[in-house]
C-alpha positions as CSV (number, residue, x, y, z in Angstrom):
1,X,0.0,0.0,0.0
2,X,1.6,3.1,-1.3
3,X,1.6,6.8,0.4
4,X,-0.9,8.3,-1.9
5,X,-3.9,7.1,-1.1
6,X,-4.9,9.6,1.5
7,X,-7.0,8.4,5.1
8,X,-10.5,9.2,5.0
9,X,-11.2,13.1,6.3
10,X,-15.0,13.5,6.5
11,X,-15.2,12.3,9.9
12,X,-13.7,12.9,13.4
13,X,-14.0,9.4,14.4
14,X,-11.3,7.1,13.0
15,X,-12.2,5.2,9.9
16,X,-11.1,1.7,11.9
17,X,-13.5,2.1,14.7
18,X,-16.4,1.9,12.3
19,X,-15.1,0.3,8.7
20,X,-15.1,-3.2,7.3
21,X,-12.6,-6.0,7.8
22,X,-10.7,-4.8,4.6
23,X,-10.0,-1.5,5.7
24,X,-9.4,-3.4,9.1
25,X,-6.4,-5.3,7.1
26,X,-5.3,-1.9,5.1
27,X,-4.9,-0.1,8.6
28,X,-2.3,-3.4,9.5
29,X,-0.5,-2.6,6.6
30,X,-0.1,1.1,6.9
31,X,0.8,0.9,10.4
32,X,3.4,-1.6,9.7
33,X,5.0,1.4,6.9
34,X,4.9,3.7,8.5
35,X,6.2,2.9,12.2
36,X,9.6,1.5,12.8
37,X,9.4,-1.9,13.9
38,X,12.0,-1.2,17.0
39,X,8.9,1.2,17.7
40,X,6.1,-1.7,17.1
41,X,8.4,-4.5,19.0
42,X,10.4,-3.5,21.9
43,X,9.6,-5.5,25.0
44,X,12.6,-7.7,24.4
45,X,15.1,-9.6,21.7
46,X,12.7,-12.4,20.2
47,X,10.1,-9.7,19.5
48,X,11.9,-9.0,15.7
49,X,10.5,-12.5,15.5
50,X,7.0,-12.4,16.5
51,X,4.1,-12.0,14.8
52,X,1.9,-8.7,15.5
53,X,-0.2,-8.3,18.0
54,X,-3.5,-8.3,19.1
55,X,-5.0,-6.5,15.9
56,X,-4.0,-9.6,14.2
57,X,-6.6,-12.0,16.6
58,X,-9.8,-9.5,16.1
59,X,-12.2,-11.3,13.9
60,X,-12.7,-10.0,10.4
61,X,-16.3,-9.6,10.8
62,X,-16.2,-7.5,14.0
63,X,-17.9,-3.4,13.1
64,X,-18.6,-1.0,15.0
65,X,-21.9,0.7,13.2
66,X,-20.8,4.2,11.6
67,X,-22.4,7.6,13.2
68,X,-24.2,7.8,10.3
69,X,-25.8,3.9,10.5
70,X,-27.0,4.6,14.2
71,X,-29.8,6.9,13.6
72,X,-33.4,5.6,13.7
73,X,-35.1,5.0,10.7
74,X,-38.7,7.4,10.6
75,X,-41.1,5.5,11.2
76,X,-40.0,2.5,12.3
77,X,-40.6,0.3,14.9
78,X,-37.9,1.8,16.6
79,X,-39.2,5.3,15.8
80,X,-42.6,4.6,17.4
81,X,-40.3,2.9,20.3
82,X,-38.6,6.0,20.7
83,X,-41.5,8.4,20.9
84,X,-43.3,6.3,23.0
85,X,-40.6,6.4,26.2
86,X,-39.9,10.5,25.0
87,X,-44.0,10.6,26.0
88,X,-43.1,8.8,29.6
89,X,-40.9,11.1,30.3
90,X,-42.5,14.3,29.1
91,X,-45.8,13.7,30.7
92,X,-45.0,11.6,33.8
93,X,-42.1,13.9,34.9
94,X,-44.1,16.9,34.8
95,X,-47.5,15.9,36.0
96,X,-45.6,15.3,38.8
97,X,-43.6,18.0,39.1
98,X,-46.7,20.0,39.5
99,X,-48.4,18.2,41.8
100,X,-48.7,20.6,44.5
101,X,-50.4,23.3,42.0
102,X,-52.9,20.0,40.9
103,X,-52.9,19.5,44.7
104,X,-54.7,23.2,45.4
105,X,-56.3,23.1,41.5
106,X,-58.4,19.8,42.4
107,X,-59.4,21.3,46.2
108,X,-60.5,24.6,44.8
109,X,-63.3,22.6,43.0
110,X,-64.5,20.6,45.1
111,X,-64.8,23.0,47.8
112,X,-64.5,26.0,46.9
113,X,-65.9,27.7,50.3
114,X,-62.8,26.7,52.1
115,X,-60.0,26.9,49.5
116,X,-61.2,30.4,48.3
117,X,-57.7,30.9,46.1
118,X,-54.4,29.9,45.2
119,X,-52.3,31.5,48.3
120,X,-55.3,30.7,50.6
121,X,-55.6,27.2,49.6
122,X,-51.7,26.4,49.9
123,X,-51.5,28.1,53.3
124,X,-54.4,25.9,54.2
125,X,-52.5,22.4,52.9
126,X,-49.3,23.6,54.4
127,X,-50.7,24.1,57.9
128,X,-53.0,20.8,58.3
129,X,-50.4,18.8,56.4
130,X,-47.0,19.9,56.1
131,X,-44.5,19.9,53.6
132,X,-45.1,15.9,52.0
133,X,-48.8,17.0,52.1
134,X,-48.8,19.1,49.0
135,X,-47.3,16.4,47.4
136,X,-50.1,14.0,48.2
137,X,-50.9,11.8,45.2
138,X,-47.6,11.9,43.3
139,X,-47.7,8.0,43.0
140,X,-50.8,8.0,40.9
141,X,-49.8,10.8,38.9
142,X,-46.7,9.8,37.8
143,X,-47.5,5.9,37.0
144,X,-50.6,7.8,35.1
145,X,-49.3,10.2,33.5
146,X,-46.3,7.7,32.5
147,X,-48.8,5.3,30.9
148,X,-50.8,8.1,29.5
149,X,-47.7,10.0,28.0
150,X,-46.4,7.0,26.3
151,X,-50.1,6.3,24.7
152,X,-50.4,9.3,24.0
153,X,-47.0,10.6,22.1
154,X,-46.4,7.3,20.6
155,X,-50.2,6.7,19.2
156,X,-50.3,10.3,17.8
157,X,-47.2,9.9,15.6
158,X,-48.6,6.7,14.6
159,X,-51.7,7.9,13.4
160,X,-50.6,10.9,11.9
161,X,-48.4,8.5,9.7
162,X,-51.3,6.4,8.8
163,X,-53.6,9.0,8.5
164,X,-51.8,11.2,6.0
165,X,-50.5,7.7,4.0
166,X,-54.6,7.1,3.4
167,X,-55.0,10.8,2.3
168,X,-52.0,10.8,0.1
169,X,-49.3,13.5,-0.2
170,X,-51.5,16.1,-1.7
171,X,-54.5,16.0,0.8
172,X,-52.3,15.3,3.3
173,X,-50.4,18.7,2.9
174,X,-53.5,20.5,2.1
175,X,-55.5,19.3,5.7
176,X,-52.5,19.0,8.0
177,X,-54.9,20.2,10.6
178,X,-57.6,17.7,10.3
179,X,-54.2,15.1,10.5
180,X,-53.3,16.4,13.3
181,X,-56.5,16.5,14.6
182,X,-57.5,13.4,14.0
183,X,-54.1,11.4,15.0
184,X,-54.5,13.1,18.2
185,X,-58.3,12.6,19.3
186,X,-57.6,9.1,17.9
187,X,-54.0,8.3,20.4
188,X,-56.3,10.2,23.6
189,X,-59.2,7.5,23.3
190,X,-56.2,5.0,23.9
191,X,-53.9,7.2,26.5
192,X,-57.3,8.0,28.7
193,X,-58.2,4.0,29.3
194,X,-55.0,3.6,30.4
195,X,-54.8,7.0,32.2
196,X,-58.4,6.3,34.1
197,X,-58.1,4.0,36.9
198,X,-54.7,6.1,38.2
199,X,-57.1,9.7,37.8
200,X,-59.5,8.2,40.3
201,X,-57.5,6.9,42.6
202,X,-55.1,10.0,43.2
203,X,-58.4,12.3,43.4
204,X,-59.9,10.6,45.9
205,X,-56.3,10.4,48.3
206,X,-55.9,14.3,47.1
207,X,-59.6,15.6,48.1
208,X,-61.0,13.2,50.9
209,X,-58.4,13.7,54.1
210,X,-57.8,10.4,55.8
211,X,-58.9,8.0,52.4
212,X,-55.1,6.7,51.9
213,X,-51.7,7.6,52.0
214,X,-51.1,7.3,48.1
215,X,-51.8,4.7,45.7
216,X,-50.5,1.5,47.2
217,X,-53.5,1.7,50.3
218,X,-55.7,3.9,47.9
219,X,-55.7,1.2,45.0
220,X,-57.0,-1.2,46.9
221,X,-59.4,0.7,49.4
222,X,-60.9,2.2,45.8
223,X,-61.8,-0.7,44.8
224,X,-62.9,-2.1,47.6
225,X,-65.4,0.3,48.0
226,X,-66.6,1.3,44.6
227,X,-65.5,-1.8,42.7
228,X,-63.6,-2.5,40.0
229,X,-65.3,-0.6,37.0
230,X,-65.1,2.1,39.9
231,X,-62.5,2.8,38.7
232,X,-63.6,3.6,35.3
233,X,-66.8,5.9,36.3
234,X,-65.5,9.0,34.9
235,X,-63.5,7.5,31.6
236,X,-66.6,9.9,29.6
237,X,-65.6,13.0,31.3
238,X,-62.2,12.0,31.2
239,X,-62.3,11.6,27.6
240,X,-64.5,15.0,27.4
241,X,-61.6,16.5,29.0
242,X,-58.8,14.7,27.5
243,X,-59.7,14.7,24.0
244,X,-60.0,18.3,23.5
245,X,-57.4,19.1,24.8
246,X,-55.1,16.8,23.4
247,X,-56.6,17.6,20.2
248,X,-55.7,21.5,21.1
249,X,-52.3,21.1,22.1
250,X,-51.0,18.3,19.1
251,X,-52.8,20.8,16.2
252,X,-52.2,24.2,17.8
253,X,-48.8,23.4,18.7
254,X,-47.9,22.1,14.8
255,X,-49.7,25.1,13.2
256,X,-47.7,27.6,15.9
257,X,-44.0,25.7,15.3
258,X,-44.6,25.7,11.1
259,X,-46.0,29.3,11.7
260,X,-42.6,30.4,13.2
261,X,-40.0,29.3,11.2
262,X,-42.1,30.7,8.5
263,X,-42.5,33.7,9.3
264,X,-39.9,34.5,11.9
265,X,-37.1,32.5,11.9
266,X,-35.4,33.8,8.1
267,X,-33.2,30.0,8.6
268,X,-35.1,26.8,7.3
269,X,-35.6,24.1,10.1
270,X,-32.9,22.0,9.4
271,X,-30.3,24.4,9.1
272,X,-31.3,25.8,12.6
273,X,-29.3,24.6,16.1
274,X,-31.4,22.2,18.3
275,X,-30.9,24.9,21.1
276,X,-33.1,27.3,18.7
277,X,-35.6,24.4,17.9
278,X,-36.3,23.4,21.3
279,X,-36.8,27.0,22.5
280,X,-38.7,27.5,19.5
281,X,-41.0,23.8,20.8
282,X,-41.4,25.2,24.8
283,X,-42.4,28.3,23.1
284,X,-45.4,26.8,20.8
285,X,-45.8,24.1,23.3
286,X,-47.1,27.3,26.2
287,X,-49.2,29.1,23.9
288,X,-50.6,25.6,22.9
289,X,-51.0,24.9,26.6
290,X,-53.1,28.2,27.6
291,X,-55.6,27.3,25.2
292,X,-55.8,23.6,26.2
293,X,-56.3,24.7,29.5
294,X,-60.0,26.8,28.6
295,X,-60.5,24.2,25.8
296,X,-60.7,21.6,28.2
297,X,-61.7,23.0,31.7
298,X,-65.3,22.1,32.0
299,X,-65.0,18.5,31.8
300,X,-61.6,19.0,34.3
301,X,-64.0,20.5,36.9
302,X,-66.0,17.1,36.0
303,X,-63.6,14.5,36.5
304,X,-62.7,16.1,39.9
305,X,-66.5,16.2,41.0
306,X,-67.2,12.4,39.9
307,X,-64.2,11.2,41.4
308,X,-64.7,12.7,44.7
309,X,-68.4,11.9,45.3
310,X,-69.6,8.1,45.4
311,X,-72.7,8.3,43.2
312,X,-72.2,11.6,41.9
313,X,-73.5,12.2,38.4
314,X,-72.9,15.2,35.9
315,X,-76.5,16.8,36.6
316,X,-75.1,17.1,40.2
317,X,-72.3,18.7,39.2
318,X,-74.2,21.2,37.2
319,X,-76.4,21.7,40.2
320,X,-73.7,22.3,42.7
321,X,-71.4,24.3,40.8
322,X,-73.4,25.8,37.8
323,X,-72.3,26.3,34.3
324,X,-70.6,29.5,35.0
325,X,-68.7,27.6,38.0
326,X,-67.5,24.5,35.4
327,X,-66.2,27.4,32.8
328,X,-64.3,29.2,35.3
329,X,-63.4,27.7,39.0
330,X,-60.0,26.9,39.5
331,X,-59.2,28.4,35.5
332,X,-56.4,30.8,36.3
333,X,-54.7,28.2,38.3
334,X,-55.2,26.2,35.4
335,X,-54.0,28.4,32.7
336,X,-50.6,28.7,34.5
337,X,-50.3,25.1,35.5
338,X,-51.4,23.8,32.1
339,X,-48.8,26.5,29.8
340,X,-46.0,25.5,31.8
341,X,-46.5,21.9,31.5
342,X,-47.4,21.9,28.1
343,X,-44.2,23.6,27.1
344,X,-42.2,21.7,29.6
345,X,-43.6,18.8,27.8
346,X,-43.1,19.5,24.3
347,X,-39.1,20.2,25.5
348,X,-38.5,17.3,27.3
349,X,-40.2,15.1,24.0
350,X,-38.3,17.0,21.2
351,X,-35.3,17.1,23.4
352,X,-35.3,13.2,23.9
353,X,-35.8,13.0,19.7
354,X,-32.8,14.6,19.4
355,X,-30.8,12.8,22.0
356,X,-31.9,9.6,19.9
357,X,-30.9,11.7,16.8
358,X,-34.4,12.6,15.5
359,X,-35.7,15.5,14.1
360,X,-38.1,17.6,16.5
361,X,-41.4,17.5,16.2
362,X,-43.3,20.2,14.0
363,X,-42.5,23.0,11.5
364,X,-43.0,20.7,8.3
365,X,-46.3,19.1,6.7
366,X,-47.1,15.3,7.3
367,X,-45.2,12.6,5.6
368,X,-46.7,11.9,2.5
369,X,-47.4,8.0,1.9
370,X,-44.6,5.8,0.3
371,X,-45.3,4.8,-3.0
């Protein structure tokens, strides 16, 4: 092997580490030219004699995958894998990071006469229960919102795919929206069955003092006393919560993230840094998250009102609280807790993608179908 043909230079990684047993043989050769074998063999007189070392034993079929060869193929099983644990981790980790604010949120509606506001309400929790009181419930929430997350990230890309391949690449492009709209209602029916039984359980340990600790006594004790499709008595205003708002914050957000680098960002997406593009997701995930938050808070007030009261039905709730009272108790609350998750959300998901080497979500049309 002669001097002039020149080592590979499009890479920072060594050719070796990731190149076929070939180049594994050429990289023998060159290192025997080119270093002195008083250099290669020193550890004694009979080393002229021997053979080379240990790059002589490794096993001609041994590669290490390429940079390149490592990313995950769109829409893959892996793909789907990937977007499913970036959901866990979005949703469970910040459901219950905010559990306190759910905490006073959940309190505020069902009794409103002694948790009058936000301040009010946390001075109350901290004084009859300490510290680990406002965090009551945080074992619920974050198995729930875990399973929900990964349901509901993972089922949404899905669908979008599949909805957009039976559309085709022009209707697909020309009603993004009802794609995303549709993916999104479609992966919620899913994520809210699984979500359910954890939703009941950590509002009854949140609202009723003395029910249970958390959700290993609470589990149980909720069944025990309401049964096993207890668990399930508010899935429809669950769903009347969940749906429109995961409807909200999947199509708002896309519309908000392709509106940006449209219009404001003069660089196209790809040529942008991921620092730019993740900022660019917490900011379309909050303004997604504020209207989620009103979309949604009627059937919120709901869910807490079922949940709390064994036998409780929605005409009760609209007796007791009013229409006016389901619009707007506990919204402001709301509005913060929900913005700041949402866009916490959307930066812990596109910020997973692109650990796994995915493109963040948003700021293009769907995929069009493979012919």
């Amino acid at each position: 092997m002669g001097f002039s043909e020149k080592p590979p230079t499009q890479s920072l990684i060594p050719g070796f580490l990731y190149s076929s047993s070939i180049t594994l043989k050429r990289y023998v050769n060159l290192e025997q030219t080119l270093v002195p074998a008083a250099v290669r063999y020193t550890s004694g007189p009979s080393d002229s004699e021997a053979s080379p070392p240990s790059m002589a034993g490794i096993k001609q079929n041994f590669v290490i995958p390429a940079p390149k060869e490592s990313r995950i193929e769109m829409f893959s099983p892996a793909f789907y894998a990937a977007c499913t644990a970036g959901g866990i981790l979005s949703c469970g980790l910040t459901h219950t990071a905010v559990t306190p604010l759910d905490l006073v949120k959940c309190n505020m509606q069902i009794d409103p006469v002694k948790y009058k506001s936000i301040s009010s309400g946390f001075g109350i929790l901290l004084k009859e229960q300490g510290i680990r009181g406002i965090f009551k419930g945080w074992a619920p929430t974050l198995l729930g919102y875990s399973v929900q997350g990964a349901c509901k990230f993972g089922f949404y890309e899905y669908f979008k795919k599949y909805y957009s391949d039976i559309a085709g690449p022009e209707y697909a492009a020309k009603y993004k929206t009802l794609i995303y709209l549709a993916g999104s209602a479609s992966a919620e029916v899913i994520a809210g069955v699984a979500l359910c039984p954890f939703e009941a359980v950590k509002v009854r340990v949140q609202t009723q003092p003395g029910f249970a600790r958390g959700l290993s006594d609470g589990f149980p004790k909720f069944i025990k006393a309401e049964g096993p499709l207890g668990l399930y008595k508010g899935i429809v205003p669950l769903w009347g919560r969940q749906i429109p708002y995961t409807m909200m914050k999947f199509s708002t957000f896309e519309n908000i993230v392709e509106a940006i680098y449209k219009y404001s960002i003069p660089t196209p997406k790809d040529q942008c840094s991921k620092s730019l593009q993740l900022g660019i997701s917490f900011a379309g995930g909050y303004l997604a998250g504020v209207l989620c938050a009103v979309v949604s808070h009627p059937s919120d007030n709901l869910v807490s009102f079922l949940n709390n009261a064994k036998g409780a039905t929605v005409g009760d709730a609209v007796n007791k609280l009013g229409l006016w009272g389901l619009c707007t108790r506990g919204l402001p609350l709301r509005i913060v807790m929900i913005g700041t998750l949402t866009g916490a959300q959307w930066v812990i998901y596109d910020a997973f993608k692109v650990f796994v080497g995915l493109p963040t979500t948003g700021g293009v049309s769907p995929a069009p179908a493979h012919k």
